[in-house]
C-alpha positions as CSV (number, residue, x, y, z in Angstrom):
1,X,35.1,-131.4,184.5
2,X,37.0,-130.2,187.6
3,X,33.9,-132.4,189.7
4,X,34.5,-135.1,187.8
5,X,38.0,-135.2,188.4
6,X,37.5,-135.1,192.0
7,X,35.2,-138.0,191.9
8,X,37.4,-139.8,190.2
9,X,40.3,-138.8,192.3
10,X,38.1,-140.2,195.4
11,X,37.2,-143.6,193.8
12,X,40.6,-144.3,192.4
13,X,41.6,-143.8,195.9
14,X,39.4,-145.9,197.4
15,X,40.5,-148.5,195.4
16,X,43.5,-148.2,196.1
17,X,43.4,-148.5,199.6
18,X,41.2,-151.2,199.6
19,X,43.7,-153.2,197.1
20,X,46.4,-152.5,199.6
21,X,44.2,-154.9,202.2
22,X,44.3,-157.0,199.6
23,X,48.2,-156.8,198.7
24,X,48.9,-157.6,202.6
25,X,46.3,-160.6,203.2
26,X,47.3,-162.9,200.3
27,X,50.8,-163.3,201.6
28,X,50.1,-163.8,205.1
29,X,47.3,-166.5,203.5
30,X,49.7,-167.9,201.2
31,X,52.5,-167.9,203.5
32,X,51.6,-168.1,207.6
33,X,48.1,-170.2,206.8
34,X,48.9,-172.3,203.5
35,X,52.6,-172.4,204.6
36,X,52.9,-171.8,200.6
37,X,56.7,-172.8,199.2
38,X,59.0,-170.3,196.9
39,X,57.8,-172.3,194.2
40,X,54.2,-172.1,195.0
41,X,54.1,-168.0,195.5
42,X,55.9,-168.1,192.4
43,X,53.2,-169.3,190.3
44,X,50.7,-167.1,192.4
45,X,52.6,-164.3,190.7
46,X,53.0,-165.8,187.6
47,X,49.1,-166.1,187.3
48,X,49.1,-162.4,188.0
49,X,50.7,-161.9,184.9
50,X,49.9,-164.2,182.6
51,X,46.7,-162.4,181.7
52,X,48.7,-159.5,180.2
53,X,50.4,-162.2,178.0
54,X,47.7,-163.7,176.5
55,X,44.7,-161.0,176.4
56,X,47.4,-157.9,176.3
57,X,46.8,-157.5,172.2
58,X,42.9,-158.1,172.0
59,X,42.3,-155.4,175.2
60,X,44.5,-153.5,172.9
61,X,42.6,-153.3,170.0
62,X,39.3,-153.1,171.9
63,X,40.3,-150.3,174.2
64,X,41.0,-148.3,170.9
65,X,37.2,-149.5,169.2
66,X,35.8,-148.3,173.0
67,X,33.3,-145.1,172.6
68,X,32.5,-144.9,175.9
69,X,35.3,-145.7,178.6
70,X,33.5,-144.9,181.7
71,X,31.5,-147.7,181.2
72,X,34.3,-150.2,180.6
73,X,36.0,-149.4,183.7
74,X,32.3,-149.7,185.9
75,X,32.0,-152.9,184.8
76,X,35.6,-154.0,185.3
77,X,35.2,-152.8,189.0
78,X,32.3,-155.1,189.3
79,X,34.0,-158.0,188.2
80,X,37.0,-157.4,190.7
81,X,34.8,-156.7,193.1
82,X,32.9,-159.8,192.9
83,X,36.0,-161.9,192.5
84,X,38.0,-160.7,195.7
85,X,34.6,-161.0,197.6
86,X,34.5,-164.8,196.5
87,X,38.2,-165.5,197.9
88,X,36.8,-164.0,201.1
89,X,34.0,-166.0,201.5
90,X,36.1,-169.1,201.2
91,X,38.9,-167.7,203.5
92,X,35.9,-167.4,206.0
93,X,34.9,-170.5,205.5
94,X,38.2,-171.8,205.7
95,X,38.5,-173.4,202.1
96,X,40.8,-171.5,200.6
97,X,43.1,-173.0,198.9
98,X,46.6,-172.0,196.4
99,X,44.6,-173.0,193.8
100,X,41.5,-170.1,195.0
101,X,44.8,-167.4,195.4
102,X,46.0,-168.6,191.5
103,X,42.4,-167.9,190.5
104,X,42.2,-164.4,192.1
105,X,45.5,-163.5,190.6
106,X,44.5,-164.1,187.1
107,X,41.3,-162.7,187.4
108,X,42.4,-159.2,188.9
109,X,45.6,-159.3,186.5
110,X,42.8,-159.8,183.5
111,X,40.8,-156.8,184.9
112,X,44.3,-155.3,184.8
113,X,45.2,-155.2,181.5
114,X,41.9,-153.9,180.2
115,X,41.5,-151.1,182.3
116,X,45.6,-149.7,181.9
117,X,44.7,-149.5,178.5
118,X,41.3,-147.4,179.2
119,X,43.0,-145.8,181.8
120,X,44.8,-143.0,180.2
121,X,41.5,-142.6,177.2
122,X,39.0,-141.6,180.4
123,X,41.1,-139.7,181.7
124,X,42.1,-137.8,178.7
125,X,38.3,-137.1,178.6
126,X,37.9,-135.1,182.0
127,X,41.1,-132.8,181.4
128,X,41.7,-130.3,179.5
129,X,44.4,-129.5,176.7
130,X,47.9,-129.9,178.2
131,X,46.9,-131.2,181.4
132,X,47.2,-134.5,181.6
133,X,50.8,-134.9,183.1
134,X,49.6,-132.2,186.1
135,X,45.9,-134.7,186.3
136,X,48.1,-138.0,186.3
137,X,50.2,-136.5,189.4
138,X,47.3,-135.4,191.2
139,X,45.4,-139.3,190.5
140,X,48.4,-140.6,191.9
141,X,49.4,-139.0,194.6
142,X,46.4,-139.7,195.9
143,X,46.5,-143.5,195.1
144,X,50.2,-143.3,196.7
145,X,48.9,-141.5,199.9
146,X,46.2,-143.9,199.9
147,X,48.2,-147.0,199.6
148,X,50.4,-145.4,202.5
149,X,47.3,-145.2,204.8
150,X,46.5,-148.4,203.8
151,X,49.8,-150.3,204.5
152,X,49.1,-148.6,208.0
153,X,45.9,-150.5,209.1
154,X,45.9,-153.4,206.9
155,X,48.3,-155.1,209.2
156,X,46.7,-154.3,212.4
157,X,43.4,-155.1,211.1
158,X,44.0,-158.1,209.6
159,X,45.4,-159.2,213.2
160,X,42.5,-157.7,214.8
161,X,39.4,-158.9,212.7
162,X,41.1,-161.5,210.2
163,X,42.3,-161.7,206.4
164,X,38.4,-162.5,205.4
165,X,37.4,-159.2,206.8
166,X,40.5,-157.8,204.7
167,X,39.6,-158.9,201.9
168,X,36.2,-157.6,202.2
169,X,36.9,-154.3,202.5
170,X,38.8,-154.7,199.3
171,X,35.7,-156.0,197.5
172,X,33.7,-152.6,198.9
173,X,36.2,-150.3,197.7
174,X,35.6,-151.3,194.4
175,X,32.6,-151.0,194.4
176,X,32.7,-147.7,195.9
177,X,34.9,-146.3,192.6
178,X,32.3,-147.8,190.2
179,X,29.8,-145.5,192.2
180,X,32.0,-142.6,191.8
181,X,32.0,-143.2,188.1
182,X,28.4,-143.4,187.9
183,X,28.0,-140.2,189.6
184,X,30.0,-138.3,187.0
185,X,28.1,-136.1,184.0
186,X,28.3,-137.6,180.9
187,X,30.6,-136.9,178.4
188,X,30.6,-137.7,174.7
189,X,31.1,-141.1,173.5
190,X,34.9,-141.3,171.3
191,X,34.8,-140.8,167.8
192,X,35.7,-144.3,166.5
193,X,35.8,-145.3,162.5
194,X,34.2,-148.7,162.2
195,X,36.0,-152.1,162.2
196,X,34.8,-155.3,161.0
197,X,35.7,-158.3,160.2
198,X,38.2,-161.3,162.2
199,X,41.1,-159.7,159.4
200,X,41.0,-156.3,160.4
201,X,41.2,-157.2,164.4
202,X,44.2,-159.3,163.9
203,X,45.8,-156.5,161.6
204,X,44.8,-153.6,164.7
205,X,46.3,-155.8,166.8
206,X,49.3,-155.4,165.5
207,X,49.6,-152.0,165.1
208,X,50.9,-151.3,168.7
209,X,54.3,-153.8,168.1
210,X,54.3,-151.5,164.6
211,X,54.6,-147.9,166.8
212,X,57.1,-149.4,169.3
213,X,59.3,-150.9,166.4
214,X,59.1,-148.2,164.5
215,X,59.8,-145.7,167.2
216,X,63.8,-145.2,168.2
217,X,63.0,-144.4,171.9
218,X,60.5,-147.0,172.1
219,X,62.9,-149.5,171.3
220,X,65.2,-148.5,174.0
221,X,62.6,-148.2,176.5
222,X,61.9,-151.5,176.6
223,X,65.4,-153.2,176.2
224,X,65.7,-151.2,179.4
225,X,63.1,-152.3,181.1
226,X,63.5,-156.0,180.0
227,X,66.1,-157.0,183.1
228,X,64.4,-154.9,185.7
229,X,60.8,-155.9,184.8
230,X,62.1,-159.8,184.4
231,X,64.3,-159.4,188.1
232,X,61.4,-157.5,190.1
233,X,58.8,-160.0,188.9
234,X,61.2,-162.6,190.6
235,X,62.0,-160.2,194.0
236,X,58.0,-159.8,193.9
237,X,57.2,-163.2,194.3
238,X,59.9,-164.4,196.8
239,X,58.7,-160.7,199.0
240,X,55.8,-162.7,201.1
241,X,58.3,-165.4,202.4
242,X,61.1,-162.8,202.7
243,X,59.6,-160.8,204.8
244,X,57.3,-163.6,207.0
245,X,59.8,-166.0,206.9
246,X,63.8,-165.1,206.6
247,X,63.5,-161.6,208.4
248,X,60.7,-163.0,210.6
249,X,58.6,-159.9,210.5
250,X,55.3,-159.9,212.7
251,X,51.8,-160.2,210.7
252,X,50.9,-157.1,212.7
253,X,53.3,-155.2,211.1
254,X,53.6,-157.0,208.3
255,X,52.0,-154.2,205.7
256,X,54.1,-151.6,207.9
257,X,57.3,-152.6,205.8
258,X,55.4,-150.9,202.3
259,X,54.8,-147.7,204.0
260,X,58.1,-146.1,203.0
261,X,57.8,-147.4,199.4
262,X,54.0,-145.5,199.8
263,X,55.7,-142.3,201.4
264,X,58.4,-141.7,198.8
265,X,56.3,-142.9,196.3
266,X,54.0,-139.9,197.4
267,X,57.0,-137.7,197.6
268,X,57.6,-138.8,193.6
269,X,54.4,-137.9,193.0
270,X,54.6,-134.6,194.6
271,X,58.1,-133.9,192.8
272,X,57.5,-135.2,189.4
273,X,55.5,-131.8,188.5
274,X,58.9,-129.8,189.8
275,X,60.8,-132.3,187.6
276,X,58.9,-132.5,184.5
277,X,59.1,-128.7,183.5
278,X,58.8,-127.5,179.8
279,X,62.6,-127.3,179.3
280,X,63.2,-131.0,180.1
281,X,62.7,-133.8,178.1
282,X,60.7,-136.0,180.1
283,X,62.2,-139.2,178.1
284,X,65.4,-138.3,180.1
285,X,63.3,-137.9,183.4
286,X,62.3,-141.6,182.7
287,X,65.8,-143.3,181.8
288,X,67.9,-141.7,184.9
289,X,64.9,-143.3,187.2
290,X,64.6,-146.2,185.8
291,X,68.6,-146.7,186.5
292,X,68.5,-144.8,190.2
293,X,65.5,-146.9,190.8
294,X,67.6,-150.3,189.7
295,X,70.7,-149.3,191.8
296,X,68.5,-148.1,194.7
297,X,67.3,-151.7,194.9
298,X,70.3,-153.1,196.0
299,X,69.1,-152.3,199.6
300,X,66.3,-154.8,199.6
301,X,68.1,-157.7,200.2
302,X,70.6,-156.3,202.3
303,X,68.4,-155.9,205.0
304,X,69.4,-157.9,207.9
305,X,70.3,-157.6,211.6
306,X,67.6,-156.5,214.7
307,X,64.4,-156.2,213.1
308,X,63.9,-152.5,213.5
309,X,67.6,-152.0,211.3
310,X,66.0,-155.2,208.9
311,X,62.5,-152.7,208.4
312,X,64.8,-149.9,208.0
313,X,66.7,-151.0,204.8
314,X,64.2,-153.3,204.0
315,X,61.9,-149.6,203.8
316,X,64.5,-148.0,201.9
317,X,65.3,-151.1,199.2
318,X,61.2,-150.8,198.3
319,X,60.7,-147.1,198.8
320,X,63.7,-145.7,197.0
321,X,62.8,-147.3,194.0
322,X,59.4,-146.4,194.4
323,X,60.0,-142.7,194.5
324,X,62.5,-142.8,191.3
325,X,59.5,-145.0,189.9
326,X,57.0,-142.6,190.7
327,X,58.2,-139.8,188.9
328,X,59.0,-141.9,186.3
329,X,55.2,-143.3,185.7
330,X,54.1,-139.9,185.2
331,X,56.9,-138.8,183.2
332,X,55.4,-141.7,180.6
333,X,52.2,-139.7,180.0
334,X,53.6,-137.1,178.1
335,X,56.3,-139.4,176.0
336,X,53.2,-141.7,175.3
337,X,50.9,-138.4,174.3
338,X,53.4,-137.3,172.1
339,X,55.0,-140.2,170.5
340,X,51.6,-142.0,170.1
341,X,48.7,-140.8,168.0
342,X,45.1,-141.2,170.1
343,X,43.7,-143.5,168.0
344,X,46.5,-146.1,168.3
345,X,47.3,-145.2,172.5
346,X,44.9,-148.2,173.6
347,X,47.4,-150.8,171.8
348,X,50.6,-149.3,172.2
349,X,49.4,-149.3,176.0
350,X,48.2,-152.6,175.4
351,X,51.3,-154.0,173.8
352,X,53.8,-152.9,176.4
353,X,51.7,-154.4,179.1
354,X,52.1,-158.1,176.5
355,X,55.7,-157.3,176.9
356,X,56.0,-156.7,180.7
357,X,53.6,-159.6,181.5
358,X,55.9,-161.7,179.2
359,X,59.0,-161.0,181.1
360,X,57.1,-160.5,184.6
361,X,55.7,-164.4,183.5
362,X,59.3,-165.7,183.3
363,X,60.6,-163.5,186.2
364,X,57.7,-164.9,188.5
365,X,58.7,-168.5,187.7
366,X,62.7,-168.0,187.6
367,X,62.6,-166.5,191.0
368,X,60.6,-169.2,192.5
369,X,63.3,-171.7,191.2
370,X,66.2,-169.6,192.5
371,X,64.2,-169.8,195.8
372,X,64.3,-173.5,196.0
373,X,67.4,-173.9,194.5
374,X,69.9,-171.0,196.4
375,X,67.8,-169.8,199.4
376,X,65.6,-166.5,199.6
377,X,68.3,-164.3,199.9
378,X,70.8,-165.7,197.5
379,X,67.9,-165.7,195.3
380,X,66.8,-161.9,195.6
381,X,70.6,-161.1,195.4
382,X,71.1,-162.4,192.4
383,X,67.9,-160.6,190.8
384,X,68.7,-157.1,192.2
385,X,72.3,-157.4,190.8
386,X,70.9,-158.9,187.1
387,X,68.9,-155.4,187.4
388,X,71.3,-153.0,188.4
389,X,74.0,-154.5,185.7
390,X,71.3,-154.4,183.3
391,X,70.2,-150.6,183.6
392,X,73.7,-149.5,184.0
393,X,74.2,-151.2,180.5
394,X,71.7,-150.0,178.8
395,X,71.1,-146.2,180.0
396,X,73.6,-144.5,177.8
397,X,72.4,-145.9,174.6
398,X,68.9,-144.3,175.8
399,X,70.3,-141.1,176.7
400,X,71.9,-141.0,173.6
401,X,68.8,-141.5,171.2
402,X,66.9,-138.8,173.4
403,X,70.1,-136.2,172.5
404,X,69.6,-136.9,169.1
405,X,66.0,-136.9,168.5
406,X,64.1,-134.5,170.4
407,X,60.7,-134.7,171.8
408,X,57.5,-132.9,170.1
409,X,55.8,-130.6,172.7
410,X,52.6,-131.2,174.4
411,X,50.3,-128.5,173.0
412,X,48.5,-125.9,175.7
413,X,44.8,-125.4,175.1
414,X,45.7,-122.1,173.4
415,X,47.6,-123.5,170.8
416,X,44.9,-126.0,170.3
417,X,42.2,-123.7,170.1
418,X,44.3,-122.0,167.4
419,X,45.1,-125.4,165.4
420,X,41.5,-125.7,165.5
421,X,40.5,-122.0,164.1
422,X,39.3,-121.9,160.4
């Protein structure tokens, strides 16, 4: 399995980089080419989300019914792939429209929510007993150090050869990490009991809400993560005409500004396995960056001044975050492992991405409105100080539920092996 992993390290990565063309070009379409308002990028964002909302509980259910997830995520590659190459072609013809970006958005935010939820059930098929959490670091490290080399040449190329050529890679990349996954051995299709019946898919989907509600940490989770989720939905739509428009940053350098949140999101990535050790909870890990990562972001829209200081904090108020977020991502896998049996992990994954695309929805649409109602900065002050107040709020009733219940350990391949012994 350890070739496996590789190849799916390398197309993951790919991916990644290529969505990081992608995550520059759309902005500088929406923005410098459509001259796109607050309002308009709002909804842009909004689409990106609304998928979660509505198809969040049905990918659910059917990413738990899946027996063979490698094939899932080949054929969600395909269809992002084919999408992002269509926006190309009408960039390069020059009929691109907000209405072609709105489309994109849903589209990749559908492919989205299907494959987070398959996400963790192929990769708990390469590794090996009670190696997930050191598996997850390694996938995204390299996703992180992808997405920093990425945010290097996106900019420059997208000056140099256009957004459609941008674009294009992005639609290649995908299609390189379905080749990857073709290349693979096989494994052994999932063990699934049968379902039938319109009753029994309604009642499954349901089942995630059930496992969150019923759990004491879950609950606290995501009253946490309500304000921060709802605020940086808002902050991510107004970031395009930030950036382009109120700290006048050139389109050359344009993807330059996400490097530091894809350095110290690597350097997360690299510290998370030093954090995460056997004799910490890793629910704890999660909570204290959740609220660094809310305080940290302060900084964003504090930049200001000569543009090199304005990239400087502007770095620091995405990367920050982004490294406290990092380690907290991976810190997840073993909470959701152990709180979550296998055969219900697809729509408790599922369910949480309903919740965050609810609240991102909302966020998305309120921080367009602040845009055109206070300003871009006003707007993005307001959101980062709703967050930090929120976290700040809400972190010692967490920290209190993980001191009173304690988490169930992961189980090493040994003490698997002897679970399994007749």
């Amino acid at each position: 399995m350890a070739r496996d992993l590789k190849l799916y390290w390398w197309g993951q990565t790919a991916s990644t980089m290529g969505s990081l063309f992608t995550a520059v070009a759309l902005p500088v379409v929406a923005v410098v080419h459509l001259n796109a308002s607050p309002g308009q990028l709002s909804l842009i964002g909004a689409a990106g989300t609304l998928p979660a909302l509505l198809f969040g509980l049905p990918a659910g259910v059917l990413a738990d019914r899946i027996r063979r997830p490698r094939r899932a995520l080949v054929l969600l590659d395909a269809v992002s792939a084919l999408a992002i190459a269509a926006v190309a072609a009408a960039v390069a013809g020059d009929v691109v429209s907000i209405p072609w970006l709105i489309a994109l958005a849903l589209v990749s935010g559908g492919v989205s929510v299907i494959t987070e939820v398959v996400y963790f059930l192929h990769l708990n098929q390469l590794v090996e007993a009670g190696e997930l959490t050191r598996a997850r670091a390694r996938l995204q490290s390299g996703q992180l150090g992808a997405g920093l080399v990425g945010r290097l040449v996106a900019g420059p190329a997208i000056v140099a050869f256009g957004t459609a050529t941008a674009l294009a890679i992005d639609a290649v990349s995908y299609l390189l990490s379905a080749a990857a996954l073709l290349t693979m051995r096989p494994v052994a299709p999932l063990d699934r009991p049968p379902h039938t019946g319109p009753s029994t898919f309604l009642r499954d989907a349901l089942v995630g809400a059930q496992v969150l509600y019923r759990n004491r940490f879950y609950r606290v989770l995501m009253l946490m993560l309500s304000v921060p989720v709802f605020t940086g939905a808002g902050s991510g739509a107004l970031g395009g005409i930030y950036l382009l428009h109120t700290l006048r940053v050139p389109t050359g350098v344009f993807g330059l500004v996400g490097m530091a949140a894809g350095l110290l999101g690597l350097l997360g990535s690299t510290l998370a396995g030093r954090v995460l050790t056997a004799r910490r909870d890793p629910r704890r890990v999660v909570v204290l960056c959740y609220l660094a990562g809310a305080l940290c972001g302060l900084l964003y829209p504090a930049a200001g001044g000569p543009l090199p200081l304005a990239l400087v904090v502007t770095g620091l108020g995405i990367g920050v975050p982004a490294l406290f977020g990092a380690v907290a991502n991976i810190a997840l896998s073993p909470v959701l492992m152990a709180e979550t049996g296998e055969d219900a992990l697809g729509r408790v994954t599922a369910t949480l991405h309903v919740y965050v695309g609810a609240l991102g929805l909302l966020g998305a649409l309120t921080g367009g409105l602040l845009g055109d109602l206070l300003g871009v900065r006003p707007a993005l002050w307001a959101l980062a100080g709703t967050a930090a107040v929120g976290v700040l709020l809400v972190a010692p009733l967490a920290l209190r539920v993980v001191r009173d219940r304690p988490l169930p350990a992961e189980p090493t391949a040994r003490e698997e092996a002897a679970a399994a012994a007749p």
